[in-house]
N, CA, C and O atoms as CSV, one atom per row, in Angstrom:
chain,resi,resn,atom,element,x,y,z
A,1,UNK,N,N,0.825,-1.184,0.000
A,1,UNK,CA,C,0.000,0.000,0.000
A,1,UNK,C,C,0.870,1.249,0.000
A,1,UNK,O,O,0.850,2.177,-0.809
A,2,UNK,N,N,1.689,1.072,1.145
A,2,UNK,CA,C,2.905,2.682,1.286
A,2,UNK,C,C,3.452,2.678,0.213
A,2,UNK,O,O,3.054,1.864,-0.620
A,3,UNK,N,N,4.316,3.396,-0.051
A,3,UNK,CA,C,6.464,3.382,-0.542
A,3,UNK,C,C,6.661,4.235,0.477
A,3,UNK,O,O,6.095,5.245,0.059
A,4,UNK,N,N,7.105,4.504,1.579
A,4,UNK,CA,C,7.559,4.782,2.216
A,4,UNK,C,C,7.641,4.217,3.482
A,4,UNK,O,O,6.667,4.191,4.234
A,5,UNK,N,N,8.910,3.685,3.827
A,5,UNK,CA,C,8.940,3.132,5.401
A,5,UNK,C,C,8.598,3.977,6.932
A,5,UNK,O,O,9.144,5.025,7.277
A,6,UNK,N,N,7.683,3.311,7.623
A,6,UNK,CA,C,6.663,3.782,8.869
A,6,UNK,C,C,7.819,4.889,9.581
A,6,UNK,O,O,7.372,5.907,10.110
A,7,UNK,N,N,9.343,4.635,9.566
A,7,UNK,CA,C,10.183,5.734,10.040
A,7,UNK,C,C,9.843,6.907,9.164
A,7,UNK,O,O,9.765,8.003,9.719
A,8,UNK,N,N,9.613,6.821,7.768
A,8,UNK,CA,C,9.596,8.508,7.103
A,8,UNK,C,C,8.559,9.038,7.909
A,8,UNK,O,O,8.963,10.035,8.508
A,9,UNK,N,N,7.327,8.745,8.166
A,9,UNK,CA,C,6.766,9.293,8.747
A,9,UNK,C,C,6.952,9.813,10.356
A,9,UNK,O,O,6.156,10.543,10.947
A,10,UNK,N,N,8.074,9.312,10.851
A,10,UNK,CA,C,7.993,9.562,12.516
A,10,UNK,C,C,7.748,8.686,13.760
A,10,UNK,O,O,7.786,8.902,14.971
A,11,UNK,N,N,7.459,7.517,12.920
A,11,UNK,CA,C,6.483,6.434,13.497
A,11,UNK,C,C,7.730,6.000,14.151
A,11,UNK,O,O,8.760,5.763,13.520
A,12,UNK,N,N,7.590,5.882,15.699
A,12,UNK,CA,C,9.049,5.300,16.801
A,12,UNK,C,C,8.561,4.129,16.848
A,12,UNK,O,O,7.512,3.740,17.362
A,13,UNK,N,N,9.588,3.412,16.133
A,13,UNK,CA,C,9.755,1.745,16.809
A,13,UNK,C,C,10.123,1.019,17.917
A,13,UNK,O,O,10.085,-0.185,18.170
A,14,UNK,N,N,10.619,2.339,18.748
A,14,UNK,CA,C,10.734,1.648,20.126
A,14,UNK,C,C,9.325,1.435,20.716
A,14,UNK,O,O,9.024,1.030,21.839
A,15,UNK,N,N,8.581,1.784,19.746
A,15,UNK,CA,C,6.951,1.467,20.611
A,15,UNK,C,C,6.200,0.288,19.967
A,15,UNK,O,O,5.911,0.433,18.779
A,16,UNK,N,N,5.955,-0.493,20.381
A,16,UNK,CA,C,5.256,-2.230,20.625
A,16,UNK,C,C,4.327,-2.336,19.236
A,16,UNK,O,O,4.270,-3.225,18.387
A,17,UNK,N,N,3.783,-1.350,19.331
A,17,UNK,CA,C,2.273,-1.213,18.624
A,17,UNK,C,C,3.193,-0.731,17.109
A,17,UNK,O,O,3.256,-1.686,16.336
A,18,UNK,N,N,3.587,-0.011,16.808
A,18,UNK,CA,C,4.416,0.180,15.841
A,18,UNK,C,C,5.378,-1.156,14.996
A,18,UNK,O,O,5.089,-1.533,13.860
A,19,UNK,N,N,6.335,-1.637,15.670
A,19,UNK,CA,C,7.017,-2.548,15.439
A,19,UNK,C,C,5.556,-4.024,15.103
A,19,UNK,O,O,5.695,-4.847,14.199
A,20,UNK,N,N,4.513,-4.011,15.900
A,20,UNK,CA,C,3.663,-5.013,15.301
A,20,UNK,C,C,2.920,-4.441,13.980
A,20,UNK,O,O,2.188,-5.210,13.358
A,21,UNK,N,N,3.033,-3.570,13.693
A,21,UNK,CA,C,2.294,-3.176,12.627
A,21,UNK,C,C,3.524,-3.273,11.466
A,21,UNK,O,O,3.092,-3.414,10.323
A,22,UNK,N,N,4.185,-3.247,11.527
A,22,UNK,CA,C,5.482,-3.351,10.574
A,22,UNK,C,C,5.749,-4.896,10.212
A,22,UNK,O,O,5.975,-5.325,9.080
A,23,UNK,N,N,5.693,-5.495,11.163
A,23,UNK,CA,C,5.883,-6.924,11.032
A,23,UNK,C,C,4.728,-7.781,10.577
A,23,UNK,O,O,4.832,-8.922,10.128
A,24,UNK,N,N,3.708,-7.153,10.732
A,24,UNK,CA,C,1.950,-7.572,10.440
A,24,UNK,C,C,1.723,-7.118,8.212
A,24,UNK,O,O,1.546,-7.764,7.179
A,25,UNK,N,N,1.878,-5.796,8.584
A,25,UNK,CA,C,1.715,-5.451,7.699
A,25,UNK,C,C,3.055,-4.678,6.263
A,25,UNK,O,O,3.009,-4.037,5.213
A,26,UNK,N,N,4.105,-5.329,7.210
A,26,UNK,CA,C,5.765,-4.773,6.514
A,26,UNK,C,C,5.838,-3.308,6.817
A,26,UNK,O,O,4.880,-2.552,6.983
A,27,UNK,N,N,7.056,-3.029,6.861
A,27,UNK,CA,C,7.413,-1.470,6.824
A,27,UNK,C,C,7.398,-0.661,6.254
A,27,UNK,O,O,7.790,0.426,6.678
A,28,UNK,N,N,6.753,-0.912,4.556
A,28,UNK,CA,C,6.052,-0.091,3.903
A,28,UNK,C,C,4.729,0.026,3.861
A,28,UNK,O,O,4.284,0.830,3.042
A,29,UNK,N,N,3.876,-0.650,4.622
A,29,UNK,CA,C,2.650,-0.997,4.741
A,29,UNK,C,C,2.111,-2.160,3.474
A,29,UNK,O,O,0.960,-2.563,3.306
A,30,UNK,N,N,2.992,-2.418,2.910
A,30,UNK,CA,C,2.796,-3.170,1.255
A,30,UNK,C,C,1.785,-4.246,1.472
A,30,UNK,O,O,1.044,-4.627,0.566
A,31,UNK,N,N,1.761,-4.780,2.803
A,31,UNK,CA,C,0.190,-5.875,2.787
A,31,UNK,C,C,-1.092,-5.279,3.654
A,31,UNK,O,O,-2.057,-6.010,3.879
A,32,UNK,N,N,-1.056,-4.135,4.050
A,32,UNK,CA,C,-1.900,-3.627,4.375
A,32,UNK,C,C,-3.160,-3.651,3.198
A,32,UNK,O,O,-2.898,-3.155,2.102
A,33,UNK,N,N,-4.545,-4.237,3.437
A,33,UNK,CA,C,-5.206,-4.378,2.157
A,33,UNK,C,C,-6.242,-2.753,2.344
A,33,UNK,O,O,-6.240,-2.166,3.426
A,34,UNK,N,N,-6.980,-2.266,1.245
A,34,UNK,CA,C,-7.603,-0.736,1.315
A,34,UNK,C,C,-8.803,-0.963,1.945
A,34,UNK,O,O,-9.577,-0.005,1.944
A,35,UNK,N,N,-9.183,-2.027,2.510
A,35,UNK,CA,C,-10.471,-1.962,3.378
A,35,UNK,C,C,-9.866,-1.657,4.951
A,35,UNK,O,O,-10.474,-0.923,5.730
A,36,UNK,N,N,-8.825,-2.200,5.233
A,36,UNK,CA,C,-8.202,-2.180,6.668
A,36,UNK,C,C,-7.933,-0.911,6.847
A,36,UNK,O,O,-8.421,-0.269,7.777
A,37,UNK,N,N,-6.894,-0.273,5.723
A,37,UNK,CA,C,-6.331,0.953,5.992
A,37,UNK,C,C,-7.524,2.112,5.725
A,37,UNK,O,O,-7.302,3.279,6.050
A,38,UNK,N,N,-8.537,1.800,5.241
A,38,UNK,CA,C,-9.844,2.785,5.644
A,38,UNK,C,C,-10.285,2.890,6.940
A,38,UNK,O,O,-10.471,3.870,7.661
A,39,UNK,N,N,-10.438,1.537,7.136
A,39,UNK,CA,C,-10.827,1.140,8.618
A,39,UNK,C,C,-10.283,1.668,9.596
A,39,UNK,O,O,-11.039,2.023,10.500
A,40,UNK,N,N,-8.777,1.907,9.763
A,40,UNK,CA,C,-7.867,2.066,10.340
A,40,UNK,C,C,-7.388,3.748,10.804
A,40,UNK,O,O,-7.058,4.213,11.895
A,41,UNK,N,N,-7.570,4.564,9.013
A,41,UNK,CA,C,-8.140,5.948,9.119
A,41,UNK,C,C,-8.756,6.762,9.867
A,41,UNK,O,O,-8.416,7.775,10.478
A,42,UNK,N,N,-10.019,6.016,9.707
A,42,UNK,CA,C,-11.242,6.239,10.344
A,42,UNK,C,C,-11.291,6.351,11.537
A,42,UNK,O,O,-12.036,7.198,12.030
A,43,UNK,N,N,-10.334,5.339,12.504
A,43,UNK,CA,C,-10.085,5.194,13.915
A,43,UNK,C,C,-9.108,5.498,14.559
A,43,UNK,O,O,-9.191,5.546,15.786
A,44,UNK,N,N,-7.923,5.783,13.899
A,44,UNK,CA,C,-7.276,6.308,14.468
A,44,UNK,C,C,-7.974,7.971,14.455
A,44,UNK,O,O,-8.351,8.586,15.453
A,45,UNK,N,N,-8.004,8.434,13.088
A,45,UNK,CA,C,-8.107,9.995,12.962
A,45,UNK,C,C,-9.230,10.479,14.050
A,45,UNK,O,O,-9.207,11.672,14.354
A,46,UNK,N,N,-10.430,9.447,14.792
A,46,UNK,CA,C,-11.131,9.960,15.594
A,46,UNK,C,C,-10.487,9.906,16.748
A,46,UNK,O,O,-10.774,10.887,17.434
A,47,UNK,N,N,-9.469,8.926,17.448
A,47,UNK,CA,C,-8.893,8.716,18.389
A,47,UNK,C,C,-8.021,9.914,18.933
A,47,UNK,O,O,-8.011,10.179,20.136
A,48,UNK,N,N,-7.372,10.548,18.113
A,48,UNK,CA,C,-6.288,11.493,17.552
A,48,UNK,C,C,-7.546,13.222,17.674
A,48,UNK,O,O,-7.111,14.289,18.106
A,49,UNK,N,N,-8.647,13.081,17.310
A,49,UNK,CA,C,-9.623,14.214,17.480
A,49,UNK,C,C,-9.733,14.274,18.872
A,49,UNK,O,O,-9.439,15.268,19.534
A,50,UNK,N,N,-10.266,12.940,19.440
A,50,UNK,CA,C,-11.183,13.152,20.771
A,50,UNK,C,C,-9.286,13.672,21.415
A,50,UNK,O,O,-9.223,14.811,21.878
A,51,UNK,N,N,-8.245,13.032,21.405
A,51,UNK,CA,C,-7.174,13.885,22.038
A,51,UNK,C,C,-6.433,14.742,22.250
A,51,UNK,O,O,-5.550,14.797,23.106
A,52,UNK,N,N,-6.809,15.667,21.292
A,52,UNK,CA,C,-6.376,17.023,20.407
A,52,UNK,C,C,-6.939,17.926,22.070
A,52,UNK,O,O,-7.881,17.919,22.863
A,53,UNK,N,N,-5.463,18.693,21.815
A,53,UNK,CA,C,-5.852,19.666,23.111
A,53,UNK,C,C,-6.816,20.824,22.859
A,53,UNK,O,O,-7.475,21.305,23.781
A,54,UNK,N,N,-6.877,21.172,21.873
A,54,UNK,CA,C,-8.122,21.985,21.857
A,54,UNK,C,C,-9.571,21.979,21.873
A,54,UNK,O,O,-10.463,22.823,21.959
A,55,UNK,N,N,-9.479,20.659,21.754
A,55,UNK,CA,C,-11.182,20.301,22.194
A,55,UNK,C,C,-12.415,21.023,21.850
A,55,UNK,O,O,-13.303,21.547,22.524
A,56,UNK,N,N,-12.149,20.861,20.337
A,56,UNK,CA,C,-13.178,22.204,20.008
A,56,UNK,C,C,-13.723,20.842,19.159
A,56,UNK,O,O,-13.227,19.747,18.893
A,57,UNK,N,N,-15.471,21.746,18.782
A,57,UNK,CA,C,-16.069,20.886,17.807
A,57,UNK,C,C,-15.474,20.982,16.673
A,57,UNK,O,O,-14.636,21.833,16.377
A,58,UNK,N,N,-15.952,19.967,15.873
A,58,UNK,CA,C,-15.739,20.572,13.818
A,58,UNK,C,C,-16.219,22.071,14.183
A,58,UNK,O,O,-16.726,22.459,15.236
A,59,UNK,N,N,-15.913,22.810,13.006
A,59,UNK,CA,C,-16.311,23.610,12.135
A,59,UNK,C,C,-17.792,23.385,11.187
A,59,UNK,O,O,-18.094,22.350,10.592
A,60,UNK,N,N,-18.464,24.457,11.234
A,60,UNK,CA,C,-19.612,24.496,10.320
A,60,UNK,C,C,-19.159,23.832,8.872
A,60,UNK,O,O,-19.878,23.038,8.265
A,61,UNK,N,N,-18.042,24.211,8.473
A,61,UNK,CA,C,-17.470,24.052,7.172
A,61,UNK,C,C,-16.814,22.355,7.095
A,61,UNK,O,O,-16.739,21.580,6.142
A,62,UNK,N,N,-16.512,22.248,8.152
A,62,UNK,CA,C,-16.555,20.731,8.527
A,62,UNK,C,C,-17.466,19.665,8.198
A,62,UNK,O,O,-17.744,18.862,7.308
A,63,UNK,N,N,-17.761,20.010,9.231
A,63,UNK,CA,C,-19.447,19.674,9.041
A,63,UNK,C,C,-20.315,19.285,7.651
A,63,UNK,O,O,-20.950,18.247,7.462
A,64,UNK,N,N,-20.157,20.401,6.756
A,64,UNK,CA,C,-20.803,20.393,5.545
A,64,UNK,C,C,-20.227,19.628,4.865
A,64,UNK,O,O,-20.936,18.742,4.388
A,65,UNK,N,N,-18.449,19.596,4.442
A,65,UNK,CA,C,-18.302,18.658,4.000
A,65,UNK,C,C,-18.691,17.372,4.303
A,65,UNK,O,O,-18.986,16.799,3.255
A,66,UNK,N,N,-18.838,16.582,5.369
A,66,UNK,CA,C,-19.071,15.520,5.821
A,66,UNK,C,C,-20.278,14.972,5.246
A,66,UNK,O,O,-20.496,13.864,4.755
A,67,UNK,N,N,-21.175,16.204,5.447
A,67,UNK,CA,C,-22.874,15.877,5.189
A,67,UNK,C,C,-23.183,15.833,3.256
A,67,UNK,O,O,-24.126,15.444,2.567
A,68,UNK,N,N,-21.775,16.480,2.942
A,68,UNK,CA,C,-21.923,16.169,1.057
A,68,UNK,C,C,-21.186,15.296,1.025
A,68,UNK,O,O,-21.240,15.098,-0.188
A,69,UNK,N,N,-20.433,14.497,1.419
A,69,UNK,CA,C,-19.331,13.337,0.858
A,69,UNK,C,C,-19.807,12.350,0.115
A,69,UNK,O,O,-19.143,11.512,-0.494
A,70,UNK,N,N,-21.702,12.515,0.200
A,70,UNK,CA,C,-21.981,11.129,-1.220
A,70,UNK,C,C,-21.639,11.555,-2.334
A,70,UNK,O,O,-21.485,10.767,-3.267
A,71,UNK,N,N,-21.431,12.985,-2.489
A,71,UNK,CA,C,-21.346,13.969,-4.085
A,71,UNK,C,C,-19.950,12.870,-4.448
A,71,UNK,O,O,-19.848,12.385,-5.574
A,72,UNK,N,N,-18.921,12.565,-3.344
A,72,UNK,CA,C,-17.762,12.139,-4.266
A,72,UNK,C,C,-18.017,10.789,-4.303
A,72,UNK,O,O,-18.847,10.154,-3.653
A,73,UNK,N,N,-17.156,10.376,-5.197
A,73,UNK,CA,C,-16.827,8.792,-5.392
A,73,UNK,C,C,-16.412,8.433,-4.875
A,73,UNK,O,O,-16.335,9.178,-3.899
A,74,UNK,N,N,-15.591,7.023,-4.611
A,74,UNK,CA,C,-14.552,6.737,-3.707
A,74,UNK,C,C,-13.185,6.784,-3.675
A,74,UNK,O,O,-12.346,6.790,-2.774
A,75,UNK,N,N,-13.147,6.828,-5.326
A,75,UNK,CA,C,-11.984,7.524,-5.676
A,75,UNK,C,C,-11.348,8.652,-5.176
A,75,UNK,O,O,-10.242,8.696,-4.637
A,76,UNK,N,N,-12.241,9.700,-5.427
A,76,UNK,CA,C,-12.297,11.178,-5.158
A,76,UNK,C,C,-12.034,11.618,-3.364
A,76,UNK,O,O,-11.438,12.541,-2.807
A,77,UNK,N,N,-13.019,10.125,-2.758
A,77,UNK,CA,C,-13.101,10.594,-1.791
A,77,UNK,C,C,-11.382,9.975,-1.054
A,77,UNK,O,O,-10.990,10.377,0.042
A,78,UNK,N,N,-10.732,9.166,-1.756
A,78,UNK,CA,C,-9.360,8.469,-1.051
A,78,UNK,C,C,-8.538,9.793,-1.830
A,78,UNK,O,O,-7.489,10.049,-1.239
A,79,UNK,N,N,-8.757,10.548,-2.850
A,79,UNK,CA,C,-7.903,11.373,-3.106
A,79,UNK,C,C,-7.685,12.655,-2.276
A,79,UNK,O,O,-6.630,13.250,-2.054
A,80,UNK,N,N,-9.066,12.964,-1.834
A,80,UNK,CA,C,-9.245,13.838,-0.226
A,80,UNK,C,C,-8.407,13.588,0.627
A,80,UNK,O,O,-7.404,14.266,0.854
A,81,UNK,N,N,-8.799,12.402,1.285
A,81,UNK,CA,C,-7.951,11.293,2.319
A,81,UNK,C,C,-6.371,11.948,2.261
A,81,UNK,O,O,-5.693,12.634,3.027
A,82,UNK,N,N,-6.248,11.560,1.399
A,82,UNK,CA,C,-4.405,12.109,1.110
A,82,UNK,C,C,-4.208,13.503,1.074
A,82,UNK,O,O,-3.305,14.140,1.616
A,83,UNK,N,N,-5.390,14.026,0.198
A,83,UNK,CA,C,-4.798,16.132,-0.144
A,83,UNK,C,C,-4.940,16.690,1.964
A,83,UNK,O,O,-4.270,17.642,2.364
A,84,UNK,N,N,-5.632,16.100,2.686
A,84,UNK,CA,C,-5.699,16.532,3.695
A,84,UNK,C,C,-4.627,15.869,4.863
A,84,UNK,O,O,-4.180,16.694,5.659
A,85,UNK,N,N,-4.306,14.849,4.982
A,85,UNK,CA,C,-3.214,14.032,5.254
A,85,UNK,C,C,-1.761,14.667,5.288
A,85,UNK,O,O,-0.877,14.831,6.128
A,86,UNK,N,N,-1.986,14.966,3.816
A,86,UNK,CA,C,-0.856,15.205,3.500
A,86,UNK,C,C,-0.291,17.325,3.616
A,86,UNK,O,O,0.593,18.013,3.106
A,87,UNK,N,N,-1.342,17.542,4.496
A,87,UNK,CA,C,-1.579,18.929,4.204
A,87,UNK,C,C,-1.308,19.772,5.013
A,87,UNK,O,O,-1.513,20.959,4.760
C-alpha cells in the first residue's frame, strides 16, 4: 500500500504497537489491504480528534463537507484522504 517506510513518517519503533504493525503489515505498509487501511483511518483519525488539546467541535465548514461526501466517489473521496493528510 505505502512506498515509504513507517520511520519517514515519525512512526518510533521503540513502541510495541508500531514494530507489530510493521511486522503484520511490513514497513512499507505493502500488505496492508484498502479496506483495513480505511478502517484504520477512520479510527485512528477519531482517536487522535477526541485527544487534540483543543477540544473544540468541527467547524460548520466541517461539518458540511461531511454531510456532502456522497457527491464524491470513492476515488475522489481516497484522493481527499491524502490532499488533507498530507496537508
Amino acid at each position: 500500500m505505502g512506498t515509504k517506510p513507517l520511520g519517514y513518517w515519525s512512526c518510533d519503533y521503540t513502541i510495541t504497537l508500531i514494530t507489530d504493525i510493521a511486522e503484520t503489515w511490513g514497513d512499507n505498509l505493502e500488505r496492508l489491504t484498502e479496506p483495513d487501511a480505511l478502517w484504520l483511518i477512520s479510527r485512528i483519525a477519531h482517536e487522535a480528534w477526541m485527544q487534540h488539546e483543543a477540544d473544540v467541535p468541527p467547524s460548520v465548514e466541517a461539518e458540511e463537507v461531511v454531510n456532502r461526501l456522497y457527491e464524491l466517489s470513492l476515488t475522489q473521496k481516497q484522493a481527499l484522504l491524502k490532499a488533507i493528510a498530507n496537508s
